[in-house]
C-alpha positions in Angstrom: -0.5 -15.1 -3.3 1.7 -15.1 -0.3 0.9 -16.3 3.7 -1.5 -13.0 5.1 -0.1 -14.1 8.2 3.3 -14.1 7.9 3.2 -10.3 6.0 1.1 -9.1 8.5 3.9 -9.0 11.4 6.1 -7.2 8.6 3.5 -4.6 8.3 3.0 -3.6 11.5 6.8 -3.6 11.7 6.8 -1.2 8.5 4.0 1.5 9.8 5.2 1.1 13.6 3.2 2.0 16.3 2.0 5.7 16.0 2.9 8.6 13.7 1.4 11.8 12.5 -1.0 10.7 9.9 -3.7 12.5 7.6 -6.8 11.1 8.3 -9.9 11.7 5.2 -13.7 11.3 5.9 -16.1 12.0 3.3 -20.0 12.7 3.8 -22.9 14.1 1.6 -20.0 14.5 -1.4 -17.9 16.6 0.7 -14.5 15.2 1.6 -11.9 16.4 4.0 -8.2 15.7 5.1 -6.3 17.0 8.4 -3.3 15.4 9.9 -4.1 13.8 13.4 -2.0 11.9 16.2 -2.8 8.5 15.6 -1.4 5.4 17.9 -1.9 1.9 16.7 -2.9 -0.5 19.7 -4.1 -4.5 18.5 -3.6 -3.8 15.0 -5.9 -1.1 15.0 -5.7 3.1 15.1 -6.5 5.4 17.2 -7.1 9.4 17.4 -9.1 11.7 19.2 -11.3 14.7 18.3 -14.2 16.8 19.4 -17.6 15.3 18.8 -18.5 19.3 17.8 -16.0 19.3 14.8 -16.9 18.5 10.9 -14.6 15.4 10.2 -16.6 14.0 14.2 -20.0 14.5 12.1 -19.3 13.1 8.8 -17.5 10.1 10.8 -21.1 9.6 12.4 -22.7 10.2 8.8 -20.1 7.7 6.7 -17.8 5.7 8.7 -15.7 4.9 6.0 -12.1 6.7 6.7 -8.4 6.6 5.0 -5.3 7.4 6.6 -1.6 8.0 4.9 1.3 7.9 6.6 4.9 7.0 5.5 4.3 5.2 2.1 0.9 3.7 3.4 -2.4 3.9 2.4 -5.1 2.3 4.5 -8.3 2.5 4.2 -11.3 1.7 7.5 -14.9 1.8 8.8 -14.1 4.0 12.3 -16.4 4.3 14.8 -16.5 6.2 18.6 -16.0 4.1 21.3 -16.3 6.6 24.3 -14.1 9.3 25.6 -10.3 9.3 25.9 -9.8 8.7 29.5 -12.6 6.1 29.9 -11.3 3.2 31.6 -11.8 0.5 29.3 -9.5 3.3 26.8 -6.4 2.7 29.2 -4.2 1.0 26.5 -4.9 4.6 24.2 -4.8 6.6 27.2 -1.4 5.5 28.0 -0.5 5.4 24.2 -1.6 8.5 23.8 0.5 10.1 26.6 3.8 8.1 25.7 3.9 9.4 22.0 1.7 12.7 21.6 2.2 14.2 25.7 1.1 17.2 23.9 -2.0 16.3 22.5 -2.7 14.7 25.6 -2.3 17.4 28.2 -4.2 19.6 25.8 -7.2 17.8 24.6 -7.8 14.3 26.3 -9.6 15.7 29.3 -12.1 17.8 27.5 -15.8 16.7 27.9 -16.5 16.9 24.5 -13.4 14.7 23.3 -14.3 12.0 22.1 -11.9 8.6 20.8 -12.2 7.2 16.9 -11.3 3.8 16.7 -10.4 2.8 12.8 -10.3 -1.0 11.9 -8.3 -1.3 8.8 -10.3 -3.0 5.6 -7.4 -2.5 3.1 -4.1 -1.5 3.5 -1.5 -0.9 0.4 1.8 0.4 -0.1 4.4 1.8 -3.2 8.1 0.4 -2.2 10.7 -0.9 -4.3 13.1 -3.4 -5.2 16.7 -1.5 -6.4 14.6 0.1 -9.1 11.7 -1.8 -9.8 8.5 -0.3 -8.6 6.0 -2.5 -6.3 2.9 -2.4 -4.5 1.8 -4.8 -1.4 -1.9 -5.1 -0.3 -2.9 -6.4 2.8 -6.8 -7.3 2.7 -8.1 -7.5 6.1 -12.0 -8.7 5.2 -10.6 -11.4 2.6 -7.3 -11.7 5.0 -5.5 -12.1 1.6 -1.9 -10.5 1.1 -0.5 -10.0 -2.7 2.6 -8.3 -4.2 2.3 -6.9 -7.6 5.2 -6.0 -9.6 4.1 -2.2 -11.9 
């Protein structure tokens, strides 16, 4: 076991800030992917949708998420916290706006819009070392870091 800590700053390093990522909700045996604009603010992500869509509902049904980007897996409980542009949103808002102008302009101003907030439970990753295959796994609840060699 290595320092959770110490790993953790090279992780957020590694995934970066925001990205394009395929986000997968799951209720009543029905799962669903779609990629979403994601921003990472205080080591957790954040994306937007309408509260009228299906991946809003089974959110509210099961709040148990995954995301992939890069060569990440990460797996979350999300909740809503509130619409885009509320003020206590500002850091997402302004996020948002930076990275995804786009998605901003078109979406964060709807009524129905609403902000998913995803804290990470598990997070994992394939890499390797010249050709030697590895995985890392960052466990937020036990706040334990490993590196297993396959």
């Amino acid at each position: 076991m290595n320092n959770f800590e110490d790993n953790l700053s090279k992780l957020w390093k590694k995934i970066g800030t925001h990205g394009i990522m395929v986000l997968s909700t799951c209720a009543e045996s029905y799962v669903t992917s779609r990629p979403m604009s994601v921003v990472i603010v205080g080591e957790k992500f954040y994306c937007q949708t309408d509260e009228k869509y299906l991946k809003f509902r089974q959110i509210m049904q099961n709040d148990n998420v995954a995301l992939s980007v890069k060569n990440f897996s990460i797996e979350g409980r999300c909740r809503e916290i509130g619409k885009p542009l509320d003020n206590c949103n500002s850091e997402f808002a302004a996020a948002i706006k930076k990275h995804f102008l786009l998605a901003y302009k078109s979406y964060s101003h709807i009524e129905s819009e609403r902000l998913l907030e995803i804290m990470p439970t598990l997070i994992y990753s394939w890499s390797y070392e010249l050709t030697k295959p590895y995985m890392e796994y960052w466990d937020f609840e036990k706040q334990t870091y490993r590196k297993e060699y396959k």
